[in-house]
VMD Tcl script that draws the C-alpha trace (Angstrom):
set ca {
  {0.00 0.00 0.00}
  {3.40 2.27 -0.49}
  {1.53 4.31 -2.52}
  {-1.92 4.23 -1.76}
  {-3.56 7.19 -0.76}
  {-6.20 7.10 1.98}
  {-8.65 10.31 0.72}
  {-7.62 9.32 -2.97}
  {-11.34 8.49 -3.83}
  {-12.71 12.09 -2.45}
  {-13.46 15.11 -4.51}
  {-13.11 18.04 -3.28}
  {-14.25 21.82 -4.78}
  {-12.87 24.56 -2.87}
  {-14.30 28.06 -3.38}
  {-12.53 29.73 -0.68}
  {-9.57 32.10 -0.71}
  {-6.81 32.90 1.42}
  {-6.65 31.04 4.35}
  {-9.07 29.59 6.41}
  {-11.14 27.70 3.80}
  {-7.83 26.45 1.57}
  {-5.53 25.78 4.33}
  {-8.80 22.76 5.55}
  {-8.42 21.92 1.71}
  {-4.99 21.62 1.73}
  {-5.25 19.06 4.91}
  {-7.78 16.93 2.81}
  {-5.28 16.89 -0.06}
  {-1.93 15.80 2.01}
  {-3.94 12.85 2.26}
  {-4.84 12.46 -1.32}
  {-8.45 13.96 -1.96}
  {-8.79 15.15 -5.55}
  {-8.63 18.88 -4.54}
  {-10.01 21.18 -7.32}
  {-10.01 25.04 -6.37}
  {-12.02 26.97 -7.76}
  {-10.38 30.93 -8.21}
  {-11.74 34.31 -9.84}
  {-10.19 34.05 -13.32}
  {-8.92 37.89 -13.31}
  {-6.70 37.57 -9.78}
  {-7.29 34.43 -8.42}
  {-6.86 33.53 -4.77}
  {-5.25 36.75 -2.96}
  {-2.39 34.46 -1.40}
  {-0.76 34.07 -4.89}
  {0.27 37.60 -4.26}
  {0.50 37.14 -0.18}
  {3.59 36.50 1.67}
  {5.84 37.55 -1.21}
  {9.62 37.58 -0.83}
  {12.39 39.45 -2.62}
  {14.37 39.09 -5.03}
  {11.58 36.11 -6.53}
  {8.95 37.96 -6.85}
  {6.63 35.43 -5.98}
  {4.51 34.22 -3.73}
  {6.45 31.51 -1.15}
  {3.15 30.96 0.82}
  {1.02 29.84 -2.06}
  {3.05 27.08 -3.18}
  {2.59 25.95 0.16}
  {-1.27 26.50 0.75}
  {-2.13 25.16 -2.50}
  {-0.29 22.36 -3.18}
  {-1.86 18.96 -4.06}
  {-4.50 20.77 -5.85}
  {-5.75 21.22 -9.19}
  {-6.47 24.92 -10.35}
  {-9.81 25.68 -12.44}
  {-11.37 29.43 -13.14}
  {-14.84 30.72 -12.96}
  {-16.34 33.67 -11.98}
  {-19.35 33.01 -9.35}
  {-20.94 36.39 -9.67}
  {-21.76 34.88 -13.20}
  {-24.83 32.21 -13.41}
  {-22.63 30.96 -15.97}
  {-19.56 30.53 -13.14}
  {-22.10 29.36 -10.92}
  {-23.44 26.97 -13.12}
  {-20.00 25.38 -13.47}
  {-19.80 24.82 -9.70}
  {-23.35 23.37 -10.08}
  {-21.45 20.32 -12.36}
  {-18.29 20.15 -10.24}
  {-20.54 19.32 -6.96}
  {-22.72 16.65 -9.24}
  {-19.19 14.77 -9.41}
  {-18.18 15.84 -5.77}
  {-17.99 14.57 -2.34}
  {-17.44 17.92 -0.01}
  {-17.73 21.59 -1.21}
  {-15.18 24.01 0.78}
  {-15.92 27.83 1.37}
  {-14.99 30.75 3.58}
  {-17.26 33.41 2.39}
  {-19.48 35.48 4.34}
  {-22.32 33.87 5.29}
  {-25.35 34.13 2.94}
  {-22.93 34.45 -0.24}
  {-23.90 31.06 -1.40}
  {-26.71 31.75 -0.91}
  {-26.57 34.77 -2.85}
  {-25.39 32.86 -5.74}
  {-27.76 30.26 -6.02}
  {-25.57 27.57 -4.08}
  {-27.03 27.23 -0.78}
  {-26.49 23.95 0.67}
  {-30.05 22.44 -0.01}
  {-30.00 23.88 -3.74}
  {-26.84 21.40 -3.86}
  {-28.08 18.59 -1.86}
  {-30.91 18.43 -4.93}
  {-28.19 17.87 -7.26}
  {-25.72 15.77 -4.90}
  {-27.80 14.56 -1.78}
  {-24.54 13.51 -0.57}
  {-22.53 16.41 -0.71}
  {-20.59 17.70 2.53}
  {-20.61 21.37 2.73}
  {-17.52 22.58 4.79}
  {-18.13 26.16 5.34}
  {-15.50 28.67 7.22}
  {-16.36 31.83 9.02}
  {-15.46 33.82 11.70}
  {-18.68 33.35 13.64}
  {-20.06 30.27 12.18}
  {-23.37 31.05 9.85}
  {-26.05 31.85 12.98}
  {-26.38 33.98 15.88}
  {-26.38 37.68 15.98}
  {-22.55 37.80 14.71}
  {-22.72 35.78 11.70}
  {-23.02 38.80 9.03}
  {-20.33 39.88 10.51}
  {-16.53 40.14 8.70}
  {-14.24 38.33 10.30}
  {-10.39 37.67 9.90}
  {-8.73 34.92 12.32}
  {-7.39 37.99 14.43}
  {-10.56 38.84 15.15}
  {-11.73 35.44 16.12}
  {-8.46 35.52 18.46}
  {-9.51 37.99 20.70}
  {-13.15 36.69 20.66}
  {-11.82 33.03 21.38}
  {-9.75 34.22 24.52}
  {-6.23 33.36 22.93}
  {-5.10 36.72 22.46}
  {-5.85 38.34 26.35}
  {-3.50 35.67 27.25}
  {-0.86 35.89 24.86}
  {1.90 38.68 25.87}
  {3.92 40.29 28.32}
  {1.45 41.14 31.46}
  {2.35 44.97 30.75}
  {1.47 45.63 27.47}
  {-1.09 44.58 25.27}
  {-2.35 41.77 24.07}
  {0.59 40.04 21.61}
  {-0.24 37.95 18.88}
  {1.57 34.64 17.43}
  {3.43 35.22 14.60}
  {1.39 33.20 12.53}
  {-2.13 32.54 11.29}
  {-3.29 30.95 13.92}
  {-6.78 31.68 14.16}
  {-7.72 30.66 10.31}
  {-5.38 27.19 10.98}
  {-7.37 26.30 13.95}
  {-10.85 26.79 12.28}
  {-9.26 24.90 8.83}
  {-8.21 22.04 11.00}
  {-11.25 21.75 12.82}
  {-13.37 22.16 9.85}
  {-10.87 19.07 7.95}
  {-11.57 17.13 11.23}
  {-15.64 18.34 11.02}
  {-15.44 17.04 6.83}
  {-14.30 13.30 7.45}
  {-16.61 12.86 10.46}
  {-18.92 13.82 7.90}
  {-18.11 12.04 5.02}
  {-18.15 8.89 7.88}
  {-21.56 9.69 8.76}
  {-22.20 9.88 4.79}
  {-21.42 6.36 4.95}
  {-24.09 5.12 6.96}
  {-26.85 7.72 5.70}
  {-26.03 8.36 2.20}
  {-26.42 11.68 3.00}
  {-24.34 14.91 3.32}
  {-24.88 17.54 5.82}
  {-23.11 21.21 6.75}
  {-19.94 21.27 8.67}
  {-19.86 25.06 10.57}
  {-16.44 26.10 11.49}
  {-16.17 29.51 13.37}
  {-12.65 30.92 14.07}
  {-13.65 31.82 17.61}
  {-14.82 28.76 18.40}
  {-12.42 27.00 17.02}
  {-10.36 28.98 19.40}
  {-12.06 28.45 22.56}
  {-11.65 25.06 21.62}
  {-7.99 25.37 22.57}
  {-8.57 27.30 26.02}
  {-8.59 24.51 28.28}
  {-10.24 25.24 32.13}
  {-10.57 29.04 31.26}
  {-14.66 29.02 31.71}
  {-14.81 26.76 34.56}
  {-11.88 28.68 36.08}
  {-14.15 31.67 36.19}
  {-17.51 30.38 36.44}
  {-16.65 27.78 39.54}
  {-13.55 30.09 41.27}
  {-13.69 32.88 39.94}
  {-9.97 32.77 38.50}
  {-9.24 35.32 35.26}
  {-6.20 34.18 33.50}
  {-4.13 37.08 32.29}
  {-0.97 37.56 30.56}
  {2.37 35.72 32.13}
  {4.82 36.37 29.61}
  {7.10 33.70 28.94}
  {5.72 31.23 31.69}
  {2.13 29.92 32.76}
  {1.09 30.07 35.96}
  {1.44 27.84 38.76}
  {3.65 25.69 36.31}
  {7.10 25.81 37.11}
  {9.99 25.10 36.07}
  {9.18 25.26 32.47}
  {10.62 28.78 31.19}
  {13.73 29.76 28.65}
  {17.32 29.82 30.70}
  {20.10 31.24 29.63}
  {23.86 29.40 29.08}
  {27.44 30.07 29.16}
  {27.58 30.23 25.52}
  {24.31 32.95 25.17}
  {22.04 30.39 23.68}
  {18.52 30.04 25.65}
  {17.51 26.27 26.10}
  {14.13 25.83 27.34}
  {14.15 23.47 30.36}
  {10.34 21.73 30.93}
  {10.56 19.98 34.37}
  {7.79 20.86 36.37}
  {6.17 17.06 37.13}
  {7.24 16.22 40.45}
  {9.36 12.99 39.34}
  {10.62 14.98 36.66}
  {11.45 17.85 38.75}
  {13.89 15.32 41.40}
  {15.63 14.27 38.09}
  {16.49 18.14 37.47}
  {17.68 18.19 41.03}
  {19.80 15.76 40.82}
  {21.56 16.81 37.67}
  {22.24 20.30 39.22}
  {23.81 18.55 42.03}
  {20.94 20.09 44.51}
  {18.78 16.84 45.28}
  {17.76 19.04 48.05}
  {15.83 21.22 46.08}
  {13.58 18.21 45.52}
  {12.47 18.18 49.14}
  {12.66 21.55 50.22}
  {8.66 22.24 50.92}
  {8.98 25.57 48.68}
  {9.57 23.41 45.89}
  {8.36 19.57 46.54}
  {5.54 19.57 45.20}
  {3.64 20.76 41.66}
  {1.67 23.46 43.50}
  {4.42 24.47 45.75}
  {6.88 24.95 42.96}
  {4.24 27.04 41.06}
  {3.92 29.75 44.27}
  {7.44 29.87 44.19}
  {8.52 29.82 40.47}
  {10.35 33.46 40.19}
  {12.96 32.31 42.69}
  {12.98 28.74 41.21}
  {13.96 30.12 37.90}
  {15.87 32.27 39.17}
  {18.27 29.44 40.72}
  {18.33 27.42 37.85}
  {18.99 30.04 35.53}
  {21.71 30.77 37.63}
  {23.18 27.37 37.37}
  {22.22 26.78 33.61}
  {24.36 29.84 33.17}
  {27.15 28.37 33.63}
  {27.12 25.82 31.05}
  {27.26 25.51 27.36}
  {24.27 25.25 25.68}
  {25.59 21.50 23.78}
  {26.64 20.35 27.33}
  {23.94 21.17 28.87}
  {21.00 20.02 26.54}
  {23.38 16.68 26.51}
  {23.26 16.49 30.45}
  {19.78 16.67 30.32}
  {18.28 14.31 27.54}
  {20.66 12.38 29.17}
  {18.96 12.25 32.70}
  {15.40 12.17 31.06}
  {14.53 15.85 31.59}
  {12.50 17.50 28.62}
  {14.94 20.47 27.06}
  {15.32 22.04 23.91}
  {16.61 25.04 21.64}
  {13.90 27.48 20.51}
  {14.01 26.54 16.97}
  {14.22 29.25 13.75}
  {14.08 27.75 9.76}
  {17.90 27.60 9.28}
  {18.22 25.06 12.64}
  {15.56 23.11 11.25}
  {17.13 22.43 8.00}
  {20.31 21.70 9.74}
  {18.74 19.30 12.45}
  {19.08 15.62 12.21}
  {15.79 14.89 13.50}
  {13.77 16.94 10.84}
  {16.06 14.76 8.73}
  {15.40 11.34 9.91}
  {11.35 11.80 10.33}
  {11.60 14.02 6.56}
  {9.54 16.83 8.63}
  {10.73 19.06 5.30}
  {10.16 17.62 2.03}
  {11.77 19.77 -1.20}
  {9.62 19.53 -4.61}
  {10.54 21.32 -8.02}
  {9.06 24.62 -8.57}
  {8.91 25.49 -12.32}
  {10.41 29.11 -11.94}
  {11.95 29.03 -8.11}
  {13.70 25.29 -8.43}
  {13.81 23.37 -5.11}
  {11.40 24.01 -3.00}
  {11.20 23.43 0.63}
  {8.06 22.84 2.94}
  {7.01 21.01 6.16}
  {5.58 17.77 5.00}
  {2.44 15.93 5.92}
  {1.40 15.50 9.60}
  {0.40 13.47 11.08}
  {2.32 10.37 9.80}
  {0.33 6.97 9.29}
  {2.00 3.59 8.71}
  {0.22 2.14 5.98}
  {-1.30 5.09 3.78}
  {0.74 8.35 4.51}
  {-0.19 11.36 3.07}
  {2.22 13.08 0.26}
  {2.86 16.12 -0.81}
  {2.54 15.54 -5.27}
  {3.53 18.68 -6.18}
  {3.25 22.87 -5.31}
  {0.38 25.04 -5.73}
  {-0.31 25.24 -9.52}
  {-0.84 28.30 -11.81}
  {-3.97 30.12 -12.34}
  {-6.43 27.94 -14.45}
  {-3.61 25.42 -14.98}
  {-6.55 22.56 -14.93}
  {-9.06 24.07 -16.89}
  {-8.69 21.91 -19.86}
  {-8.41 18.34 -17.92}
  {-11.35 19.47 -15.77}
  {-13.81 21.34 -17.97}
  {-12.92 19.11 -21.04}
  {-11.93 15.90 -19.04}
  {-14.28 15.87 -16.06}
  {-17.33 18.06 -17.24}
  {-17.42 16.84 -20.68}
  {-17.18 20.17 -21.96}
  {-16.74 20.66 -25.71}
  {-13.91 23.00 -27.40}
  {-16.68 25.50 -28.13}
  {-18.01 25.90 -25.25}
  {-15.33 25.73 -23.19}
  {-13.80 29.16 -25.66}
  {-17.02 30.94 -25.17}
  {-17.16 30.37 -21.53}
  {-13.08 32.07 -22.29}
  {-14.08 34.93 -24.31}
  {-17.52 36.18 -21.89}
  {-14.89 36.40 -19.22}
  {-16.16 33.49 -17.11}
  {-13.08 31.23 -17.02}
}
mol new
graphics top color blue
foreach p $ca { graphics top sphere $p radius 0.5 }
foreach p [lrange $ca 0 end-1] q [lrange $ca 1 end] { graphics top cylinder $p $q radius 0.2 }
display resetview
């Protein structure tokens, strides 16, 4: 089964655009769904011009986002665009979108027009407030969902503002959960015959994340705030400096693995000293905790020191940037990074498919394509499309 696929007998027709929606397509083609996206002939999806990067020119993000899948144009606002959608979901298992809620609608491609066509279609659909409640209408980028989630309050030094990640994090969550939402779905399918709507919200897909934060209020009253580099009560887990000026983050704050950390820093009586015995007593006390180990950690390399450790079972590592992944032997022996061909950039490097399975891994075929590179095997191949049509849907504008 080397090179079986275990999504290779899913379709999948992705309207949206940047993030949220494509990056849940993406996840379904990793694992080898058929992944056709559909993109506004004139500019296509705004992330072929995101995240560019001199002196290319290019795009390095879209290659990422879109790779796997298959690149058609039409233009919805058309009936003649939305009629092509209309024949992709005939053939299709799950439509993806991100649009505002009531666009589909707009165009003549709510869900239950579709389910007359395809009763078994799953319709994966992206938003920053899910498609009900007083919100919904709303526009809404993953930052926004952030702050509604709860992530952001939390995130940061406790004297500034509220920080962000440096990443997308929002949109990922809500594409993840919505990828997770779309098999569960397509399971159900199974037993039914029938598709249904999956309804991922950013924010919720947030909260989803924030672990004891409502009972912490609603049964004791407890508002988390911001803690910097540490959370509370949870020590020692924090970033300590070394004799070299490398930062290695030490994690030791289970009590067994805490009396191994003792005993490497030759102070096995930190283990029983009641400031710091026990998981909650180690937490009240963790500014002068850190402080002591940082103190010895200091005084070591950061090599030595990460070796001392792994070596005596206590979780450590280096706070890692792109250049010490490449370089790392681990990334290496798992193939975390996997380097394709890109027709004008050459080799191309990109995290690879996660999670791993045994028998059926996913793969990463190739990088995002060009604009309407699939128009002729899907319009011609898949729709059945003739040469004349397929020019006058060209000239009007619609492909």
């Amino acid at each position: 089964m080397v090179n079986e696929l275990p999504l290779d007998d899913i379709r999948v027709v992705e309207l949206g655009q940047l993030l949220a929606g494509p990056f849940c397509g993406q996840l379904l083609g990793d694992f080898g769904a058929e992944v056709i996206k559909v993109e506004d002939p004139a500019h296509g999806d705004p992330m072929r011009q995101w995240g560019r990067e001199k002196p290319y020119g290019k795009s390095l993000w879209w290659p990422v986002v879109a790779r796997n899948k298959k690149s058609v144009t039409a233009n919805l606002r058309t009936e003649e665009g939305q009629d092509l959608v209309r024949r992709l979901v005939e053939r299709a298992d799950v439509l993806i979108e991100n649009f505002r809620p009531g666009t589909l609608e707009r165009w003549g491609l709510a869900p239950e027009r579709l389910w007359e066509i395809n009763p078994g279609l799953v319709v994966t659909r992206v938003t920053g407030f899910g498609q009900t409640g007083p919100y919904a209408e709303r526009a809404g980028y993953g930052s926004i969902g952030e702050a509604m989630g709860g992530i952001r309050y939390v995130t940061g030094d406790p004297d500034r503002a509220p920080a962000r990640a440096g990443i997308s994090l929002g949109d990922s969550l809500a594409a993840t959960f919505a990828a997770l939402g779309t098999l569960v779905a397509l399971h159900q399918r199974g037993r039914t015959g029938r598709g249904q709507v999956v309804d991922s919200a950013i924010y919720e897909a947030v909260l989803a994340m924030m672990e004891s934060l409502l009972p912490e209020w609603q049964i004791a009253g407890y508002q988390r705030e911001r803690t910097g580099t540490t959370l509370p009560n949870v020590s020692p887990s924090n970033v300590y400096p070394t004799a070299d000026g490398e930062m290695v983050l030490i994690a030791a704050n289970q009590d067994t693995v805490f009396r191994r950390l003792a005993e490497v820093m030759a102070r096995p009586d930190l283990a029983t000293d009641e400031r710091y015995a026990t998981h909650s007593a180690r937490g009240q006390h963790m500014e002068e905790l850190d402080g002591t180990i940082a103190e010895w950690s200091s005084t070591i390399k950061a090599d030595e020191l990460l070796e001392l450790l792994h070596g005596n079972g206590v979780p450590a590592g280096r706070i890692f940037r792109a250049k010490d992944m490449f370089a790392d032997p681990h990334f290496a022996a798992r193939e975390a990074i996997v380097k394709l061909a890109h027709p004008d950039l050459g080799e191309f490097a990109m995290h690879n498919v996660a999670p791993k399975l045994s028998d059926t891994p996913g793969r990463v075929r190739h990088v995002g394509p060009e604009l309407g590179e699939h128009n002729e095997e899907i319009y011609h191949g898949l729709l059945g499309l003739d040469d004349d049509t397929v020019s006058s849907l060209r000239s009007a504008g619609v492909i």
